[in-house]
Residue, then its C-alpha position, 0 to 999 in steps of 0.5 A: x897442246x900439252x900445258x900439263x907437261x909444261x907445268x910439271x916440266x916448271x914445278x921442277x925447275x928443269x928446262x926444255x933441254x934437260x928435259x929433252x936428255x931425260x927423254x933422249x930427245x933433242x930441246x926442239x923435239x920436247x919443246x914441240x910436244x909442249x906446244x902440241x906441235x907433235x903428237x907425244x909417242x906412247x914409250x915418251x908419255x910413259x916416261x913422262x907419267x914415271x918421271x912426274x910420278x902421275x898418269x898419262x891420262x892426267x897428262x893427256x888431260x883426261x882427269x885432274x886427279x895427279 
């Protein structure tokens, strides 16, 4: 499960489907990353640390440091 991606996804009031189209994913691909349904790929994570402005290994949980 991705909780962190939920979190940062929230604190900027975007929803599932905005952010599937930031990633060029569909809302039920996205929402299974969230879930932790699906493994997120590698080029995904990075996107998310560059749109987040944060760290894949604070996404993966690795750290608490954004």
């Amino acid at each position: 499960m991705y909780p962190r991606i939920r979190n940062l996804r929230e604190d900027k009031d975007l929803t599932q489907r905005e952010m599937g189209e930031i990633l060029s994913c569909s809302q039920r691909v996205y929402s299974n990353y969230e879930r932790g349904d699906l493994d997120i790929p590698t080029e995904i994570l990075i996107k998310l640390a560059k749109f987040h402005n944060t760290t894949t290994d604070y996404i993966l949980g690795l750290t608490n440091k954004k």
